[in-house]
mmCIF file of the C-alpha atoms, coordinates in Angstrom:
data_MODEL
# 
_entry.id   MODEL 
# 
loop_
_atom_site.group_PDB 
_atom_site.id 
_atom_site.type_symbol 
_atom_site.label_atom_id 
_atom_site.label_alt_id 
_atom_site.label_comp_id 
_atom_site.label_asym_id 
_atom_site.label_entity_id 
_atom_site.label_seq_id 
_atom_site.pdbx_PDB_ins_code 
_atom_site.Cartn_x 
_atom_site.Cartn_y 
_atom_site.Cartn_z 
_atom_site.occupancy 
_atom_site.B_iso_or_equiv 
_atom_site.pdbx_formal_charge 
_atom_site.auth_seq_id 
_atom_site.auth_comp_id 
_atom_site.auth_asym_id 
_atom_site.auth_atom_id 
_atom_site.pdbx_PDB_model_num 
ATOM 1   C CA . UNK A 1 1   ? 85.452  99.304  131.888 1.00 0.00 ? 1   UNK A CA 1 
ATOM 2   C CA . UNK A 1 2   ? 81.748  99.749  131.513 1.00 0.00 ? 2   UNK A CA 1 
ATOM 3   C CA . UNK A 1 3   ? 81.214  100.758 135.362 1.00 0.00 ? 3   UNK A CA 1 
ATOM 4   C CA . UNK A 1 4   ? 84.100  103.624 134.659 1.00 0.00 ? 4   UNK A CA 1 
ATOM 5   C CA . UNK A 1 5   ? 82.320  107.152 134.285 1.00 0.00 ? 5   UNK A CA 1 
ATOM 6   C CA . UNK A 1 6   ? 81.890  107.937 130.777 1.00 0.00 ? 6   UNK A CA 1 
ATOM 7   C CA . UNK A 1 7   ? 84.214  110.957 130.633 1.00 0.00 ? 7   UNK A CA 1 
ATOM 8   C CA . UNK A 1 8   ? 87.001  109.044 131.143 1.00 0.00 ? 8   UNK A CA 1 
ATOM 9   C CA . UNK A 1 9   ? 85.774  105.870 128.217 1.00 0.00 ? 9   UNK A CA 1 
ATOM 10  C CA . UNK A 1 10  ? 85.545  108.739 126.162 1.00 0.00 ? 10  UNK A CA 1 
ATOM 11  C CA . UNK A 1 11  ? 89.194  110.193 126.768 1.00 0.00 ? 11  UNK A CA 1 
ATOM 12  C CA . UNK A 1 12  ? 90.582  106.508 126.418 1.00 0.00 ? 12  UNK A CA 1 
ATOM 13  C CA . UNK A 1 13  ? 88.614  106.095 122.963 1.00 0.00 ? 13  UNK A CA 1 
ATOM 14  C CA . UNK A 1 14  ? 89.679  109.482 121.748 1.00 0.00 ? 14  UNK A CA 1 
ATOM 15  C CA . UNK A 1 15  ? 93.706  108.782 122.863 1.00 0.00 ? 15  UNK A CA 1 
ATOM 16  C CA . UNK A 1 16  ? 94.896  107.237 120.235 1.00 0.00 ? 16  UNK A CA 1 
ATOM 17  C CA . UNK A 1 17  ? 93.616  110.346 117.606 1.00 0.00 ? 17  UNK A CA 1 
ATOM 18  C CA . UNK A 1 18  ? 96.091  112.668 118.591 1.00 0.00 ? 18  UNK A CA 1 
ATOM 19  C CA . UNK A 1 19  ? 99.063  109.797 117.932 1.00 0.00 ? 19  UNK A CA 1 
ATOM 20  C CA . UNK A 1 20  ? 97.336  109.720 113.862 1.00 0.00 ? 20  UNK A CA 1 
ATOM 21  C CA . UNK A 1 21  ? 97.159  113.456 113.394 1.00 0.00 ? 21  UNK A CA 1 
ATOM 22  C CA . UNK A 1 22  ? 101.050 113.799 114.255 1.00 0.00 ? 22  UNK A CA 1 
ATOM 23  C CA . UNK A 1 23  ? 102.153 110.754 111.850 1.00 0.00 ? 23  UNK A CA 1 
ATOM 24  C CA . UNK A 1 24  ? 99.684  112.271 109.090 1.00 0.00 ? 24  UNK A CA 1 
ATOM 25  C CA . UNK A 1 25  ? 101.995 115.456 110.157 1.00 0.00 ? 25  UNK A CA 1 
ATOM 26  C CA . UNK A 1 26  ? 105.231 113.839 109.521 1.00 0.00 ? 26  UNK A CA 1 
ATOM 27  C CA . UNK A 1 27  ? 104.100 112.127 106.470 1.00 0.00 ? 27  UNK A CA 1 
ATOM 28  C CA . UNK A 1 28  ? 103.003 115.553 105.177 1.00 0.00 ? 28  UNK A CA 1 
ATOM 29  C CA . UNK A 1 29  ? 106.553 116.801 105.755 1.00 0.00 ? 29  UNK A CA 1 
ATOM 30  C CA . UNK A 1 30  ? 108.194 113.790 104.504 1.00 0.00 ? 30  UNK A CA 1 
ATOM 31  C CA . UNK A 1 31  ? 105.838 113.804 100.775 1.00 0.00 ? 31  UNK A CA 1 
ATOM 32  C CA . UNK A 1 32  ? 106.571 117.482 100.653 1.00 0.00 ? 32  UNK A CA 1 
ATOM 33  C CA . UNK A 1 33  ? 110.373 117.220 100.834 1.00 0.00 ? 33  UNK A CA 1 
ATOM 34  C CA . UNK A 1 34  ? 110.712 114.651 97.832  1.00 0.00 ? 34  UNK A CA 1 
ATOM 35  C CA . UNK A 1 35  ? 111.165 116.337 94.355  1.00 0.00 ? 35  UNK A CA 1 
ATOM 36  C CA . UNK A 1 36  ? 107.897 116.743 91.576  1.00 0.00 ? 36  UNK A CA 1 
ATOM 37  C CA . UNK A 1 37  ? 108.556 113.199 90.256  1.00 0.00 ? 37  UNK A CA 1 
ATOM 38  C CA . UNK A 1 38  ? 109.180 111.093 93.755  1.00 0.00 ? 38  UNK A CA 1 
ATOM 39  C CA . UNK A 1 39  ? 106.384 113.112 95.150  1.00 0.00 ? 39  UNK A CA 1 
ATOM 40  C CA . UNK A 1 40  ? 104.215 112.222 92.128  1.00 0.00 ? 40  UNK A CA 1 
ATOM 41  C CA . UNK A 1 41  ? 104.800 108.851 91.656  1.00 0.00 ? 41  UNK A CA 1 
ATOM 42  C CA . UNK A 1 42  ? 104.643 108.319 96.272  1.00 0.00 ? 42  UNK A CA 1 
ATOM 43  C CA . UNK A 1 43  ? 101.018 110.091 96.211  1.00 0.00 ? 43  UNK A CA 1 
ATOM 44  C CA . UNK A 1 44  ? 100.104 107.945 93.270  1.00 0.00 ? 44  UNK A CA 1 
ATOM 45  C CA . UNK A 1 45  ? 101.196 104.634 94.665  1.00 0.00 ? 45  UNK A CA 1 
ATOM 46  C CA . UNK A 1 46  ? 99.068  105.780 98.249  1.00 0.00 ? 46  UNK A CA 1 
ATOM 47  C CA . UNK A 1 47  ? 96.129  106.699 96.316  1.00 0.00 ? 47  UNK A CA 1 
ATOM 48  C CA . UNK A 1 48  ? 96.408  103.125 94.493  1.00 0.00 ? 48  UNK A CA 1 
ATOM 49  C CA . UNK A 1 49  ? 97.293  100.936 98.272  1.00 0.00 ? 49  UNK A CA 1 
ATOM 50  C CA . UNK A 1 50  ? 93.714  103.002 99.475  1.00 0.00 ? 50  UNK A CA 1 
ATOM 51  C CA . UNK A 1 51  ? 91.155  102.442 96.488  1.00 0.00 ? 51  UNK A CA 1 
ATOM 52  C CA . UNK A 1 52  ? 92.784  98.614  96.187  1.00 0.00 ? 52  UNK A CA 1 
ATOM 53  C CA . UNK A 1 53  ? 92.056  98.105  100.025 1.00 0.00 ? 53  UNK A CA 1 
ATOM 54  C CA . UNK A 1 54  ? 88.706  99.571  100.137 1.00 0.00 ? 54  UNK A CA 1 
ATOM 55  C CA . UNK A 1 55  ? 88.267  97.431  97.279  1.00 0.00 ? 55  UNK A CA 1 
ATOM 56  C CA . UNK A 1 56  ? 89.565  94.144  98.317  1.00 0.00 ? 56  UNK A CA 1 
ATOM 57  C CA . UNK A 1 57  ? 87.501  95.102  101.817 1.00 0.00 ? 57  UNK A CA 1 
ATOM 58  C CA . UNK A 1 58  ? 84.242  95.231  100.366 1.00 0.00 ? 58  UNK A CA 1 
ATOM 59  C CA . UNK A 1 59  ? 84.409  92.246  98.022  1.00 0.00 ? 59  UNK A CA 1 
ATOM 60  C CA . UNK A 1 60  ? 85.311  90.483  100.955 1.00 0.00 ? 60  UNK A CA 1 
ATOM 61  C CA . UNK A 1 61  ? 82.100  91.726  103.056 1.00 0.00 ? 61  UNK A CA 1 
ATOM 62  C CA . UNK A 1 62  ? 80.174  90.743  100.006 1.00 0.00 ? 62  UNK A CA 1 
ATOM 63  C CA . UNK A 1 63  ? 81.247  87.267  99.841  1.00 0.00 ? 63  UNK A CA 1 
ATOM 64  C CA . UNK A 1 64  ? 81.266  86.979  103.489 1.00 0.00 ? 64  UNK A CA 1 
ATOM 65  C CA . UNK A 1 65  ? 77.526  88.434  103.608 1.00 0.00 ? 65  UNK A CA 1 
ATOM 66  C CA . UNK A 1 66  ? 76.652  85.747  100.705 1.00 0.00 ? 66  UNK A CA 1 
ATOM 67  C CA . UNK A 1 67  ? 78.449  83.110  102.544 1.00 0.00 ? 67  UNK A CA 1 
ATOM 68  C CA . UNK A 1 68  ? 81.079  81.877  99.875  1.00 0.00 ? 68  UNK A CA 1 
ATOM 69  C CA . UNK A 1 69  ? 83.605  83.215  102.171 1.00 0.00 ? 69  UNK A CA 1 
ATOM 70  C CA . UNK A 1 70  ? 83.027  80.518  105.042 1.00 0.00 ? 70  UNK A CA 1 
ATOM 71  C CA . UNK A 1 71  ? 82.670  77.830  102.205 1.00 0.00 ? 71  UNK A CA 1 
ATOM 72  C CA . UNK A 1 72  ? 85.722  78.254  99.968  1.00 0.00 ? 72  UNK A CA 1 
ATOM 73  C CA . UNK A 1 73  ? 88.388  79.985  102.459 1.00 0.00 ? 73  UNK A CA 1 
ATOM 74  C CA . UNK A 1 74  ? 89.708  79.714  105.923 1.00 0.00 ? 74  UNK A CA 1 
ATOM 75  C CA . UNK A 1 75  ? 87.601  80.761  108.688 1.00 0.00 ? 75  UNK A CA 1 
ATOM 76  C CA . UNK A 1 76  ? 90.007  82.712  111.010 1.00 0.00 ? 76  UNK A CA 1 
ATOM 77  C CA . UNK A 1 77  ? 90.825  86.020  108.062 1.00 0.00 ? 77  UNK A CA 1 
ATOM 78  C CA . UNK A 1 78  ? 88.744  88.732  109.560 1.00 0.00 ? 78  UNK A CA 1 
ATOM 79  C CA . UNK A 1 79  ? 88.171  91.230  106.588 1.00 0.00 ? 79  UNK A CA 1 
ATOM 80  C CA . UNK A 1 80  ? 87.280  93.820  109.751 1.00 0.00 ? 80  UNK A CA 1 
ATOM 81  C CA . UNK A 1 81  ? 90.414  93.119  111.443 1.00 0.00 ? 81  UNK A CA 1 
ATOM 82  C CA . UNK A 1 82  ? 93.000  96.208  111.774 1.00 0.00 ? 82  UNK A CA 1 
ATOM 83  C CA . UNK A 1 83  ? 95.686  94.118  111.006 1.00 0.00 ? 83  UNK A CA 1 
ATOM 84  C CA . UNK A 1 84  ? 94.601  92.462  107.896 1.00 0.00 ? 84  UNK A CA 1 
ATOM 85  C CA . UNK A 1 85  ? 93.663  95.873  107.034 1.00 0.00 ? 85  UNK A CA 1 
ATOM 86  C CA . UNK A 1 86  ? 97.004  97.748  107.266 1.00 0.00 ? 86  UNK A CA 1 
ATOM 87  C CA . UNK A 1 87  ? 98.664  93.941  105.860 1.00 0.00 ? 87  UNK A CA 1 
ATOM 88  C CA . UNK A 1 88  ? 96.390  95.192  102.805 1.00 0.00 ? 88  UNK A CA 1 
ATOM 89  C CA . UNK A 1 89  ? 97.227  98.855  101.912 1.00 0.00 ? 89  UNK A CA 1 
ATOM 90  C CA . UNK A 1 90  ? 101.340 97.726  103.052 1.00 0.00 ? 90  UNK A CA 1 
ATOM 91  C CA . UNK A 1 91  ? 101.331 95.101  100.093 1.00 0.00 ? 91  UNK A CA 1 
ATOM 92  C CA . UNK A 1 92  ? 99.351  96.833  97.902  1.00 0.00 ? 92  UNK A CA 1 
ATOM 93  C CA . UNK A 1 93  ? 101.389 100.427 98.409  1.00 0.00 ? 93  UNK A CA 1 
ATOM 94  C CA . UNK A 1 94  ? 104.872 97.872  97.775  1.00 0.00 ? 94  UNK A CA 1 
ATOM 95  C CA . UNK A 1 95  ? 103.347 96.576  94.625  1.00 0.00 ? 95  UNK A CA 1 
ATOM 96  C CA . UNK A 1 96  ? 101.777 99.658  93.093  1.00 0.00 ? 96  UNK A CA 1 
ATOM 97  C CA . UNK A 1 97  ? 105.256 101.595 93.884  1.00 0.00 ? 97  UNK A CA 1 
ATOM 98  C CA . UNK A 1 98  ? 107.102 98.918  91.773  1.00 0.00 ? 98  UNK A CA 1 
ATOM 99  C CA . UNK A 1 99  ? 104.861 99.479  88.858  1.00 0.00 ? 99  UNK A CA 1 
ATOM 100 C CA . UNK A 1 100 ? 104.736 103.294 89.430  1.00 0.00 ? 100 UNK A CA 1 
ATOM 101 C CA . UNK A 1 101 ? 108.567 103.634 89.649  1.00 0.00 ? 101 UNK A CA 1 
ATOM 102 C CA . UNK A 1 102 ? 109.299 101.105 86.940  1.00 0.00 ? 102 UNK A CA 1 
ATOM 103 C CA . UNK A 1 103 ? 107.149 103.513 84.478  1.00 0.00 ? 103 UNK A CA 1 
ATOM 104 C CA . UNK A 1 104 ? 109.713 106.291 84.816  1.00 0.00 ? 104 UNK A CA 1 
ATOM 105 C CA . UNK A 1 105 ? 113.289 104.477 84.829  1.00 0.00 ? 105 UNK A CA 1 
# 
């Protein structure tokens, strides 16, 4: 891939961008179709899923930086990985919904 003009790296880097914008599009629609209180209590739980993750991500740099990581915890967990990333914000936006919702029944 390196030998391939850099025109065409750059379209393949920039593909996937287009693929975000239209699911940030539908989730728009989707968040702005719920009623005040589902609305509400959905942007709360996001907002919650995103600090928590960024959170959770840069502890885990620290102690990786500091080495306790590699001592105390299993060496194959990438904190940079996508996956354990999106594994993240999906458990933390399930968990932060059931205390969000449970507030208003």
């Amino acid at each position: 891939i390196k030998t391939w003009h850099p025109a065409w790296r750059a379209i393949i880097a920039i593909a996937p961008f287009p693929a975000i914008l239209v699911w940030v599009r539908d989730l728009t629609r989707w968040i702005r179709g719920m009623d005040e209180l589902h609305r509400f209590i959905t942007l709360t739980t996001i907002v919650f899923a995103v600090s928590a993750t960024l959170f959770v991500v840069a502890l885990w740099h620290l102690l990786t930086k500091a080495g306790i990581w590699q001592t105390f915890f299993l060496h194959f967990f990438d904190p940079n990985s996508v996956w354990v990333m999106l594994s993240l914000m999906m458990a933390f936006y399930f968990h932060g919904y059931r205390i969000f919702n449970r507030r208003y029944q």
